[in-house]
py3Dmol code that shows the C-alpha trace and the ligand (Angstrom):
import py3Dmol

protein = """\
ATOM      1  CA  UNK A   1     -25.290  30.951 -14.493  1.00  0.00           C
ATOM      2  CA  UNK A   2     -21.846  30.180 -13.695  1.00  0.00           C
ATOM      3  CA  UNK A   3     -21.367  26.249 -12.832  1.00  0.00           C
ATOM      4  CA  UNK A   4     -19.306  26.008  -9.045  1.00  0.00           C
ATOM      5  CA  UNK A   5     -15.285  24.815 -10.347  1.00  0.00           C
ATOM      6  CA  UNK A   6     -14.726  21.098  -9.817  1.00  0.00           C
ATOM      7  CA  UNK A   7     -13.559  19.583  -6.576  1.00  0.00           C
ATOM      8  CA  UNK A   8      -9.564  19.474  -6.542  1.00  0.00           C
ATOM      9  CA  UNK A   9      -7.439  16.713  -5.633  1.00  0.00           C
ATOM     10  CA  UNK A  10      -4.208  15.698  -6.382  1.00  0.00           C
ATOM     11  CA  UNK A  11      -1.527  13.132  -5.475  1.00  0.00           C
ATOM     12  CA  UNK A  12       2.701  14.419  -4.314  1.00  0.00           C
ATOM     13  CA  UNK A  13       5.388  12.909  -4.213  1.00  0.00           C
ATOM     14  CA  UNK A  14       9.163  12.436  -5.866  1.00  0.00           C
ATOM     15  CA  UNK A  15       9.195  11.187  -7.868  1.00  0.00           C
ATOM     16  CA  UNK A  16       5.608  11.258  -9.189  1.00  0.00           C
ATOM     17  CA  UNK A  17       5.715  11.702 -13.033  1.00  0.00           C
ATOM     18  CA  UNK A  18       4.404   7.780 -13.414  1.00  0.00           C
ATOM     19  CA  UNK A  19       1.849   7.982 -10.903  1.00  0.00           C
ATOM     20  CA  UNK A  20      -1.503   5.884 -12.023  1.00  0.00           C
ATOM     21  CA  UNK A  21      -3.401   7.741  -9.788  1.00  0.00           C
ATOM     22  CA  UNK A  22      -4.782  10.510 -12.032  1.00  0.00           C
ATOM     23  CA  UNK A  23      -6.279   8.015 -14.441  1.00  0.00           C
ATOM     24  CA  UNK A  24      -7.624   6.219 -11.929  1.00  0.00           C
ATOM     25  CA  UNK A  25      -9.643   8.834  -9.722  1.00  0.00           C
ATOM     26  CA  UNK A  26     -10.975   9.836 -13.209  1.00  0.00           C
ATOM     27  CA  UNK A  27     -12.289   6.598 -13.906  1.00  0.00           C
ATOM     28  CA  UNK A  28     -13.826   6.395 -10.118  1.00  0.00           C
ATOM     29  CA  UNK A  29     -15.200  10.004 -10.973  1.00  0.00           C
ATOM     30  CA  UNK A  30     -16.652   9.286 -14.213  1.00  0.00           C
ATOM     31  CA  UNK A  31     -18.516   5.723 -13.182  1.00  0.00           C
ATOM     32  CA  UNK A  32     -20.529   8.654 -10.483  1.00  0.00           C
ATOM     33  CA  UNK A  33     -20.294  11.699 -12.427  1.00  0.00           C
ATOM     34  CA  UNK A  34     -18.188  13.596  -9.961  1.00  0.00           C
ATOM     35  CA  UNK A  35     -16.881  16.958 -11.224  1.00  0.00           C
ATOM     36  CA  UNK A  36     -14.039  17.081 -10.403  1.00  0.00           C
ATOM     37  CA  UNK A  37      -9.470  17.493 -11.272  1.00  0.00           C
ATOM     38  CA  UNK A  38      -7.008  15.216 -10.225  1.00  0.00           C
ATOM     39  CA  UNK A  39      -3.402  16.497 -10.675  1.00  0.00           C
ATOM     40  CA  UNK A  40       0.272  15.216  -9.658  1.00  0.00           C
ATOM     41  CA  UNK A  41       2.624  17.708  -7.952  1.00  0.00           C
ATOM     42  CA  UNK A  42       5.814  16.585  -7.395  1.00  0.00           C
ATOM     43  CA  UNK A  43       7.496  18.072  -4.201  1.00  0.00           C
ATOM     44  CA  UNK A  44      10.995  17.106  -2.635  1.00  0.00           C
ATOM     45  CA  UNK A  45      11.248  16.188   0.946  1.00  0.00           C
ATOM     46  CA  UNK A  46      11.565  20.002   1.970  1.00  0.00           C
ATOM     47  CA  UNK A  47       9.099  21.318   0.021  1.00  0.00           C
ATOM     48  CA  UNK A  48       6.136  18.626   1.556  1.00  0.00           C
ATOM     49  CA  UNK A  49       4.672  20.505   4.304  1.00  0.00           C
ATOM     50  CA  UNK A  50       4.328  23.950   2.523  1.00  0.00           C
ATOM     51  CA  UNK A  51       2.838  22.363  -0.698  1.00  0.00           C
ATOM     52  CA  UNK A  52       0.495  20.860   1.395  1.00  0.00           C
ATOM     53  CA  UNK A  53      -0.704  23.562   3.143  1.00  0.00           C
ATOM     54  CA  UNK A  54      -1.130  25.773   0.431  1.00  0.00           C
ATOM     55  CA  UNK A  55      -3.401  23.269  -1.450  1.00  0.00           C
ATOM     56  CA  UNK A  56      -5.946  23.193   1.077  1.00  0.00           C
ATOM     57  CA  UNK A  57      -6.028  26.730   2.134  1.00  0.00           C
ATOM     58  CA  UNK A  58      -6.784  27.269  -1.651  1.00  0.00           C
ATOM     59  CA  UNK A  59      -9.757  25.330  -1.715  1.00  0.00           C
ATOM     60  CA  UNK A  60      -7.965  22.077  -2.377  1.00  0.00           C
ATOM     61  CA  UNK A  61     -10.095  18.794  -1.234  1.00  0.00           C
ATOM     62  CA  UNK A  62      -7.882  16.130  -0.861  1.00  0.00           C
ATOM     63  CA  UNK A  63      -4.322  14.935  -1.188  1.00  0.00           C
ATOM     64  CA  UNK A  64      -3.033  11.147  -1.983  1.00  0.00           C
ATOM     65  CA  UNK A  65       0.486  11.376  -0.247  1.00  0.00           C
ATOM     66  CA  UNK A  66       3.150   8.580  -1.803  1.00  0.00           C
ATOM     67  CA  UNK A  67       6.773   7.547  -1.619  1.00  0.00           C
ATOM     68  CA  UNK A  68       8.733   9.102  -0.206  1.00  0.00           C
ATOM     69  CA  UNK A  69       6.810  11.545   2.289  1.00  0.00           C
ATOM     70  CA  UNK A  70       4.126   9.252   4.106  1.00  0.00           C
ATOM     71  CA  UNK A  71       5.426   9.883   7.575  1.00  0.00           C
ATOM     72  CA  UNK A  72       6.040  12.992   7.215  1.00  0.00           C
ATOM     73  CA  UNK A  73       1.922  13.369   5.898  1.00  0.00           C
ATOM     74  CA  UNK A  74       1.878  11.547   8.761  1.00  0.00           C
ATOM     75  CA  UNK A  75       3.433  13.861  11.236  1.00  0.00           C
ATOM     76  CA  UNK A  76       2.119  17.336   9.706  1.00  0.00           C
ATOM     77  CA  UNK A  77      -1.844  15.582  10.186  1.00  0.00           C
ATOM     78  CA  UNK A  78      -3.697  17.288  13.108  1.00  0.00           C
ATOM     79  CA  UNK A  79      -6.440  13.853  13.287  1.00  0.00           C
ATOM     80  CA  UNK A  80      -5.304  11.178  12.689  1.00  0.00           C
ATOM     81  CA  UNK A  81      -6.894   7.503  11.602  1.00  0.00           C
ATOM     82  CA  UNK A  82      -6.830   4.458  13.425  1.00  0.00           C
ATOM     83  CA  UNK A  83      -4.947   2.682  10.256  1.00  0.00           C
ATOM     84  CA  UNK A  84      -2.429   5.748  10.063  1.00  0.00           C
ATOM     85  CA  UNK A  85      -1.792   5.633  14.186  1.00  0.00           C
ATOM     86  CA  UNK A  86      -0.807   2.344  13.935  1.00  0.00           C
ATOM     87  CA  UNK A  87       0.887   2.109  10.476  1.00  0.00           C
ATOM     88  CA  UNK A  88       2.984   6.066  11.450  1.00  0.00           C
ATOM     89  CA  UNK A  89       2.244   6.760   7.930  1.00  0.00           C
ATOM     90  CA  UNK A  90      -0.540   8.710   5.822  1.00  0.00           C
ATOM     91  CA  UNK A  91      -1.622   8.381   2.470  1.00  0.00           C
ATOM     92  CA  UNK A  92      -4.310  10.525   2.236  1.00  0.00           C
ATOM     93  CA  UNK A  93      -4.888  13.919   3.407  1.00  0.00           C
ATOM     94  CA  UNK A  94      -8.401  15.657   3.516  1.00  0.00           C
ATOM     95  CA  UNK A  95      -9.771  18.499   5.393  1.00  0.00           C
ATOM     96  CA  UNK A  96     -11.582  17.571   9.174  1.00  0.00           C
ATOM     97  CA  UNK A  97     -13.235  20.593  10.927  1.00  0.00           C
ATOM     98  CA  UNK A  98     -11.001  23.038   9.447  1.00  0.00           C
ATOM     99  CA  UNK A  99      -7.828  20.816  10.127  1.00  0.00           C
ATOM    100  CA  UNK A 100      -6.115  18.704   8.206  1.00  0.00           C
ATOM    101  CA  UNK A 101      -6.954  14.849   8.521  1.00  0.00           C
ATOM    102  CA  UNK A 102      -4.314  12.036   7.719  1.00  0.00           C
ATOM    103  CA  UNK A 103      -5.532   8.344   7.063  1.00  0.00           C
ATOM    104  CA  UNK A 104      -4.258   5.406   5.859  1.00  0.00           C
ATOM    105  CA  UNK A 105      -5.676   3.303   3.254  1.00  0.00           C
ATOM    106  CA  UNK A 106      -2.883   0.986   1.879  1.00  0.00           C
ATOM    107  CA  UNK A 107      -3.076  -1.433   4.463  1.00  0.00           C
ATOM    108  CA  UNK A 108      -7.369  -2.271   4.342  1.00  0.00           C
ATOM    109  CA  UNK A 109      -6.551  -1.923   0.080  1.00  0.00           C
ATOM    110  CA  UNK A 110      -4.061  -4.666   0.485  1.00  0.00           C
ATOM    111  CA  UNK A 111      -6.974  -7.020   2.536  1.00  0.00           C
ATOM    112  CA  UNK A 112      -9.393  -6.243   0.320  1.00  0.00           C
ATOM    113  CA  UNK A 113      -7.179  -7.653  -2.800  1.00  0.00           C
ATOM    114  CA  UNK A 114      -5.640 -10.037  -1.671  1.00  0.00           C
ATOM    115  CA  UNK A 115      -9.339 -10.923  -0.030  1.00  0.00           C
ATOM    116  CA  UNK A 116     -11.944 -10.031  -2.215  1.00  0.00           C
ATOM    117  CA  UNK A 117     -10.198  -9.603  -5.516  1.00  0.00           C
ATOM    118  CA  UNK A 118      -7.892 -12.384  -4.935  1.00  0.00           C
ATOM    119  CA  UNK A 119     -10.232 -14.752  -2.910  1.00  0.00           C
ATOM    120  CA  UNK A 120      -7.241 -15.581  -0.435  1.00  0.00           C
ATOM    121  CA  UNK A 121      -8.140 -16.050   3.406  1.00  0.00           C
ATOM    122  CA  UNK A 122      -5.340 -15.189   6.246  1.00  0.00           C
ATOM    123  CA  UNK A 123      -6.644 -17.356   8.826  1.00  0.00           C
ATOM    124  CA  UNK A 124      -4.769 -20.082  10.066  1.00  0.00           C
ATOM    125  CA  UNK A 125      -2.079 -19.385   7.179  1.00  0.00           C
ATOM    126  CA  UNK A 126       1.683 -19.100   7.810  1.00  0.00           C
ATOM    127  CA  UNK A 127       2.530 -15.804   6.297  1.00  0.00           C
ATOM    128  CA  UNK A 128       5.941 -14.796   5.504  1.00  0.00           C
ATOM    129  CA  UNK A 129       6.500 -10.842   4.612  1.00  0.00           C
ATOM    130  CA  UNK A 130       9.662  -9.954   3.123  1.00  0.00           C
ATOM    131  CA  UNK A 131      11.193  -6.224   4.027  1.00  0.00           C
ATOM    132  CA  UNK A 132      10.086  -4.157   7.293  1.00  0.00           C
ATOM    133  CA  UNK A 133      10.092  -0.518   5.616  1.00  0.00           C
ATOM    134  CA  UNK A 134       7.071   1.681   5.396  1.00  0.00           C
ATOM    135  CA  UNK A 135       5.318  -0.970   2.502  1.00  0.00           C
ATOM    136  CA  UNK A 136       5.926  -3.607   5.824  1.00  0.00           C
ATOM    137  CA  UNK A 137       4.599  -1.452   8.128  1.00  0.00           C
ATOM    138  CA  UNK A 138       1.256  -0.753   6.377  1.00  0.00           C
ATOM    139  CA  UNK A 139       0.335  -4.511   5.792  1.00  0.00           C
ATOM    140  CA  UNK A 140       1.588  -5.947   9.379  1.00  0.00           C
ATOM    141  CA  UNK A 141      -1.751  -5.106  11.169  1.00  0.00           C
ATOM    142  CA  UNK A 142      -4.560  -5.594   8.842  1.00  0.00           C
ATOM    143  CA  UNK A 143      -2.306  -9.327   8.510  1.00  0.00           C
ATOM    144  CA  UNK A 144      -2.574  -9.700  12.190  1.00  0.00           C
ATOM    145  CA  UNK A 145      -6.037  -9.114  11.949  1.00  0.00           C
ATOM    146  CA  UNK A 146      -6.959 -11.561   9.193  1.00  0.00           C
ATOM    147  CA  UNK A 147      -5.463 -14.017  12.305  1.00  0.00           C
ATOM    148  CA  UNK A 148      -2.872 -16.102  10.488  1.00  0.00           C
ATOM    149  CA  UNK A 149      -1.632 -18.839  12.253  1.00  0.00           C
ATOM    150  CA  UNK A 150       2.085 -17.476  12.078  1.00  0.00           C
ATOM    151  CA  UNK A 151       3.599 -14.149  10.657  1.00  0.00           C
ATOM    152  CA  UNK A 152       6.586 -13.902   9.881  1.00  0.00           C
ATOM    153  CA  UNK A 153       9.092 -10.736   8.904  1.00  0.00           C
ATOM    154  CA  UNK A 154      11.969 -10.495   7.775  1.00  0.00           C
ATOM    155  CA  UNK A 155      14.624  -8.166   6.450  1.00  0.00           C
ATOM    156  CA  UNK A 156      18.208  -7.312   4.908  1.00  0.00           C
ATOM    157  CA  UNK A 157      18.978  -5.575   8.010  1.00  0.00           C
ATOM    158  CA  UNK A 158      17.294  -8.040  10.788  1.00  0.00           C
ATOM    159  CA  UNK A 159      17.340  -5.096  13.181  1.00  0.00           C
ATOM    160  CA  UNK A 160      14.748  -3.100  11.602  1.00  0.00           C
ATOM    161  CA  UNK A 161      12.425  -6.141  11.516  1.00  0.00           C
ATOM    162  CA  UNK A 162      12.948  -6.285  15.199  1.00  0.00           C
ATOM    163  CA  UNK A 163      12.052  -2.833  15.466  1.00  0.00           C
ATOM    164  CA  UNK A 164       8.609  -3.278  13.466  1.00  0.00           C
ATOM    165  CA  UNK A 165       7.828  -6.429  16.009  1.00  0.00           C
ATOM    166  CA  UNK A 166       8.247  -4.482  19.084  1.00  0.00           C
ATOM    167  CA  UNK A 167       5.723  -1.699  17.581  1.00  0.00           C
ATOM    168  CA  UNK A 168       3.330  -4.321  16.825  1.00  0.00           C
ATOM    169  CA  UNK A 169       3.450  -6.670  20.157  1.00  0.00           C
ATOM    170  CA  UNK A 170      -0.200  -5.491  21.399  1.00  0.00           C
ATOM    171  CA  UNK A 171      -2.007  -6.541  18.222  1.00  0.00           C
ATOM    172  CA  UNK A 172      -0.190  -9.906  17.972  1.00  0.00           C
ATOM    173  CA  UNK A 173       3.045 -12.185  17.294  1.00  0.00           C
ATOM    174  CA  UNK A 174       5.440 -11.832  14.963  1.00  0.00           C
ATOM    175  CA  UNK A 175       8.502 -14.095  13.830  1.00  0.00           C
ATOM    176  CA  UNK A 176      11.398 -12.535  13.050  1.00  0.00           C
ATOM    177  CA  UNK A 177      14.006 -13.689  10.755  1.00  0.00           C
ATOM    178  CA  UNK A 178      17.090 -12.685   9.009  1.00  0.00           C
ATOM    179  CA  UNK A 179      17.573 -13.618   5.318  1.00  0.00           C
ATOM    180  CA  UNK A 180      20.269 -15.783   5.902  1.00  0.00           C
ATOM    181  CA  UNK A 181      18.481 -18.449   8.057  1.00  0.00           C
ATOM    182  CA  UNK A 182      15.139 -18.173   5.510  1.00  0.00           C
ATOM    183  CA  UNK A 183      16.695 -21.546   4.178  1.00  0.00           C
ATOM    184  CA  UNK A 184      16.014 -23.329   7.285  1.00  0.00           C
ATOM    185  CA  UNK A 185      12.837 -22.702   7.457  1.00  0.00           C
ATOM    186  CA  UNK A 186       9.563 -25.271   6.100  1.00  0.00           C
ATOM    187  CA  UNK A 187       7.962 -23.594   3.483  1.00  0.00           C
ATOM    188  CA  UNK A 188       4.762 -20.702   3.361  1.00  0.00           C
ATOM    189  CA  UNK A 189       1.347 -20.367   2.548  1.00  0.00           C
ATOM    190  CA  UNK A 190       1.399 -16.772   1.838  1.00  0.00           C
ATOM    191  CA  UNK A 191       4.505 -14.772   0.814  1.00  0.00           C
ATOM    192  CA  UNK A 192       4.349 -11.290   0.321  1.00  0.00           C
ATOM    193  CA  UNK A 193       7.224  -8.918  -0.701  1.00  0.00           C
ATOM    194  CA  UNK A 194       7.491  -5.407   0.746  1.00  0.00           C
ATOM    195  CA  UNK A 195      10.865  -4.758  -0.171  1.00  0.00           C
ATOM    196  CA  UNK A 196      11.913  -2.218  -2.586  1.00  0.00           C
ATOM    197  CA  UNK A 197      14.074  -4.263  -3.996  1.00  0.00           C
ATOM    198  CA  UNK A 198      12.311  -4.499  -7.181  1.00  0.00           C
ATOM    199  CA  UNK A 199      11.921  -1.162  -8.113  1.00  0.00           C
ATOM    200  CA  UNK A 200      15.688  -0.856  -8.104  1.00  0.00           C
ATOM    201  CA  UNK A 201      15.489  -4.031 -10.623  1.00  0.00           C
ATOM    202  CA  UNK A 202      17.290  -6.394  -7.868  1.00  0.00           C
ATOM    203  CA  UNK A 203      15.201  -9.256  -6.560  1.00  0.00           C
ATOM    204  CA  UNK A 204      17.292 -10.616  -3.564  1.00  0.00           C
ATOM    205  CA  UNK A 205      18.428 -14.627  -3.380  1.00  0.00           C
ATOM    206  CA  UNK A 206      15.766 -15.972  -1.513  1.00  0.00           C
ATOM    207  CA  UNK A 207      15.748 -19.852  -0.876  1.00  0.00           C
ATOM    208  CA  UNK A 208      13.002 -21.751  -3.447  1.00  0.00           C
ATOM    209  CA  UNK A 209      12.465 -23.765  -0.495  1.00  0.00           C
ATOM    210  CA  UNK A 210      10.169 -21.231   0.619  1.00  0.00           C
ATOM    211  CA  UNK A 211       7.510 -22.059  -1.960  1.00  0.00           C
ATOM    212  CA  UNK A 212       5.593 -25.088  -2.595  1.00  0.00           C
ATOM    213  CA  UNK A 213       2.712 -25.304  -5.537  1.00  0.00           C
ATOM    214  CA  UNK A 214       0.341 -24.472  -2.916  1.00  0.00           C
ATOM    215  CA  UNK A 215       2.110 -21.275  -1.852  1.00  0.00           C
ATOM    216  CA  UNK A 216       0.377 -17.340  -2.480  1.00  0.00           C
ATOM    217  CA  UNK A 217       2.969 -14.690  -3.677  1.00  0.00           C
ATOM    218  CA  UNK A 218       1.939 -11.809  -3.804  1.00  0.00           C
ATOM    219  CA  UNK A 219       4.562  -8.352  -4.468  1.00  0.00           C
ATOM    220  CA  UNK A 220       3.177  -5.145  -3.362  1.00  0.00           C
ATOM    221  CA  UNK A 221       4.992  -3.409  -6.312  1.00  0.00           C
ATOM    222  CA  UNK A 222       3.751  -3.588  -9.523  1.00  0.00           C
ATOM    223  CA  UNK A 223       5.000  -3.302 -13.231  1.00  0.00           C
ATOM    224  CA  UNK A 224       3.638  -3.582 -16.762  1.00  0.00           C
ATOM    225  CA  UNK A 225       5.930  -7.027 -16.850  1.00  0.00           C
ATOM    226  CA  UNK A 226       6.679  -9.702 -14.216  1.00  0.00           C
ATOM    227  CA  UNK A 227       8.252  -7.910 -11.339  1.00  0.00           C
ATOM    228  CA  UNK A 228      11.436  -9.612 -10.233  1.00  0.00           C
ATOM    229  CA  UNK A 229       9.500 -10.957  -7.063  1.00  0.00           C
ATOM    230  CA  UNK A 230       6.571 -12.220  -9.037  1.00  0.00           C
ATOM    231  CA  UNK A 231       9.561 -13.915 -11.575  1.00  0.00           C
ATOM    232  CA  UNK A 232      11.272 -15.335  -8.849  1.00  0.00           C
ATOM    233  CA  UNK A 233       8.198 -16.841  -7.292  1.00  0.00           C
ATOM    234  CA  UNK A 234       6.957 -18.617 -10.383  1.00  0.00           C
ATOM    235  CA  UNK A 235      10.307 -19.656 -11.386  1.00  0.00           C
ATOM    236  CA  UNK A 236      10.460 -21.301  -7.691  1.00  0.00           C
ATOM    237  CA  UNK A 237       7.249 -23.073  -8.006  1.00  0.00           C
ATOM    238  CA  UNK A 238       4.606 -20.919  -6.259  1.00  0.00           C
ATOM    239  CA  UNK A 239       1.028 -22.049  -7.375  1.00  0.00           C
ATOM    240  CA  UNK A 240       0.365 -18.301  -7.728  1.00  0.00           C
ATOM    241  CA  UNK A 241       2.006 -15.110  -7.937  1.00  0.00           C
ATOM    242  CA  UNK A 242       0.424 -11.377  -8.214  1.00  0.00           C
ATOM    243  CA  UNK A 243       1.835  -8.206  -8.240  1.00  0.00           C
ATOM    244  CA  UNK A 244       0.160  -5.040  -6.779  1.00  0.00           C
ATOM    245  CA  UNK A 245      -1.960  -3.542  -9.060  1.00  0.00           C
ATOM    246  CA  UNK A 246      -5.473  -4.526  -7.212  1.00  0.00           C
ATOM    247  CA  UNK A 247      -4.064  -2.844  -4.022  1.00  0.00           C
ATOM    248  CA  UNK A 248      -3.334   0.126  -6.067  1.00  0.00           C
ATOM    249  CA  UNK A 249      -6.785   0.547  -7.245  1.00  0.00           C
ATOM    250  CA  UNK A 250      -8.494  -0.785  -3.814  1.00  0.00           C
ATOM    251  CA  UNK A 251      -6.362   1.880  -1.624  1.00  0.00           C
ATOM    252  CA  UNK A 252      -7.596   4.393  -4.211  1.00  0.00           C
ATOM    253  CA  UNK A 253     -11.300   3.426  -4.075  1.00  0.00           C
ATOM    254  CA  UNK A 254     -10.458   3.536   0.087  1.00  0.00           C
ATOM    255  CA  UNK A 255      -8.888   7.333  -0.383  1.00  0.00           C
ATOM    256  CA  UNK A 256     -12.117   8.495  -2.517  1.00  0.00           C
ATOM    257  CA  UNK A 257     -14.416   6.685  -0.046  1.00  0.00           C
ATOM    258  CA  UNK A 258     -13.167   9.460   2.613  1.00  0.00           C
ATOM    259  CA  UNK A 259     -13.448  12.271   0.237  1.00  0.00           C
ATOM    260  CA  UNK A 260     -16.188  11.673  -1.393  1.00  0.00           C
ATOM    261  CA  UNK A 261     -18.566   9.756   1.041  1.00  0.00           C
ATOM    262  CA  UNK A 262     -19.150   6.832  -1.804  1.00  0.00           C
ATOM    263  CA  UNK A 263     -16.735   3.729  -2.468  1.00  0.00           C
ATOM    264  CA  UNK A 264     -16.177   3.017  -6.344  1.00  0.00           C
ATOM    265  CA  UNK A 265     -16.574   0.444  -8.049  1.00  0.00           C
ATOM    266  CA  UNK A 266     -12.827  -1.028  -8.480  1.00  0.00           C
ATOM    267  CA  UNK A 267     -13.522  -4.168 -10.598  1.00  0.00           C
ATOM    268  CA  UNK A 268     -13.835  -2.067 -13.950  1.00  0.00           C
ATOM    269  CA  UNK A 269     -11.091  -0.021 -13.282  1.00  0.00           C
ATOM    270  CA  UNK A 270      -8.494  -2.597 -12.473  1.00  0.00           C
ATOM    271  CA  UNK A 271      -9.503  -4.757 -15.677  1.00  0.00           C
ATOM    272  CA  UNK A 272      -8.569  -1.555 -17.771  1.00  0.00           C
ATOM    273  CA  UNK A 273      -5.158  -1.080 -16.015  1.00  0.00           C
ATOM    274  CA  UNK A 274      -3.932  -4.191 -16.140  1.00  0.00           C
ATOM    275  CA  UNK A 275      -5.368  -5.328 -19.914  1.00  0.00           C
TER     276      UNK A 275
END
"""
ligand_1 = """\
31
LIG
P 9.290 1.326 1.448
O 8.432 2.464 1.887
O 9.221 1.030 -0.028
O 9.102 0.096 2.281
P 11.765 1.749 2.843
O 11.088 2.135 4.127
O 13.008 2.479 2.444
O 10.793 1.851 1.616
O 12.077 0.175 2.939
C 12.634 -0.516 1.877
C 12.617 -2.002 2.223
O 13.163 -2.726 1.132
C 13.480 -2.356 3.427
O 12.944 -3.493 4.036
C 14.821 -2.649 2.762
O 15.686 -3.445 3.513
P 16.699 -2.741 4.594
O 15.854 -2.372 5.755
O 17.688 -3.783 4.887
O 17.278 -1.548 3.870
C 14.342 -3.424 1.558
N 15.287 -3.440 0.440
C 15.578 -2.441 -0.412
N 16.473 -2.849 -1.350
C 16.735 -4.152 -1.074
C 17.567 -5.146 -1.671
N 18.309 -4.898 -2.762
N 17.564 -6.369 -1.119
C 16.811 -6.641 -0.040
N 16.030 -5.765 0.581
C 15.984 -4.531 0.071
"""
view = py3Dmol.view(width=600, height=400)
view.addModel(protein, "pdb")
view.setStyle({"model": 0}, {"cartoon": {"style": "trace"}})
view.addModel(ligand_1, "xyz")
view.setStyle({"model": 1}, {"stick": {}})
view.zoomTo()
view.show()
């Protein structure tokens, strides 16, 4: 008797060679004994849509969707999640009554690190995020749920900050402020960085005056060394300072929670990453 061929999924994007993803969703499948493969493509801006299409009208299950073409996931999805809506971006694709299905699971994988993982509460917390690109815009309304008692953005280019406020006015406040005046202002209980900044190897001058001991940093980027954020913040005093590998492996366990109907179990998995 011939066994049925394993459920495919897969993650795009470009670059993608590094991705983490692959041995993670085989760790989530092997804790349940899924059958199933796990593959990166890597497809350039033009090439999105098509590749996407012709993995699910071959059979193909579900697609993680990563820098650099989450709004256009976005914009290609037919239904569309409540998280995605609101964040414009998609991260994971999956097939809905014969259409494809866009959600968005970076922004409740962020809550549940910095929450559950991390044991760190929002409420009544200033919180200061740093950048207002599409790593901002996932984290700005799970934040404003969590009901801090100030949030505040800001950005290189203060006008794209602006931007991300306006978008955001219904679910709540938020404070904008250019890097130059950061200096003048007391310091946080939470600072997050969702600039890219990092990735390029630059970590920007912020003011240590930002940071007391009792201050959270926490870098949504993540290396197998300090990232420059996470440097910067412990250099500057911060009590604590994490980069992103828990919201990695939480928006993961979010992604096969869709396709798969169960959530994993994250804790084991993150220990092996990051050990
Ligand atoms: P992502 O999806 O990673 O957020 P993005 O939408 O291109 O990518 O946004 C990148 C963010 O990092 C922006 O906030 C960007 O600031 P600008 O809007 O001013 O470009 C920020 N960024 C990138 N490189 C930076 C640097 N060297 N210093 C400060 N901010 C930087």
């Amino acid at each position: 008797m011939n066994s049925p061929e394993p459920d495919r999924y897969a993650v795009v994007g470009h670059p993608i060679r590094h991705s983490r993803s692959p041995l993670i969703h085989g760790m989530f499948a092997g804790q349940a004994g899924d059958r199933l493969t796990y593959d990166l493509i890597d497809a350039a801006p033009d090439e999105f849509e098509s590749v996407v299409r012709e993995f699910f009208e071959s059979g193909g299950k579900g697609l993680n969707v990563t820098v650099p073409h989450k709004r256009a996931a976005y914009r290609l999805s037919e239904h569309i999640g409540q998280e995605a809506a609101l964040a414009q971006a998609v991260n994971t694709l999956s097939i809905e009554h014969d259409s494809i299905r866009g959600d968005n699971t970076d922004g409740i994988g962020f809550m549940r690190d910095l929450t559950v993982n991390l044991k760190q509460s929002v409420a009544g917390r200033r919180v200061l995020i740093l950048g207002a690109g599409g790593a901002a815009r996932g984290i700005v309304g799970p934040l404003l749920g969590g009901e801090p008692s100030e949030l505040w953005l800001a950005n290189r280019t203060v006008e794209r900050a602006y931007d991300l406020r306006k978008e955001f006015l219904g679910l709540g406040e938020i404070i904008v402020s250019s890097f130059e005046d950061l200096g003048k202002l007391p310091p946080f209980s939470i600072v997050i960085n969702a600039t890219s900044a990092g990735l390029k190897g630059e970590q920007p001058a912020f003011p240590g005056t930002l940071l007391t001991p009792g201050s959270f940093c926490y870098d949504l980027a993540y290396g197998a060394d300090d990232t420059p954020f996470v440097a910067w913040a412990r250099a500057h005093g911060a009590g604590q300072a994490e980069q992103g590998w828990g919201m990695l492996v939480e928006q993961a366990a979010e992604s096969y929670l869709i396709w798969r109907g169960h959530r994993p179990d994250t804790s084991a998995v993150l220990a092996t990453l990051v050990n």
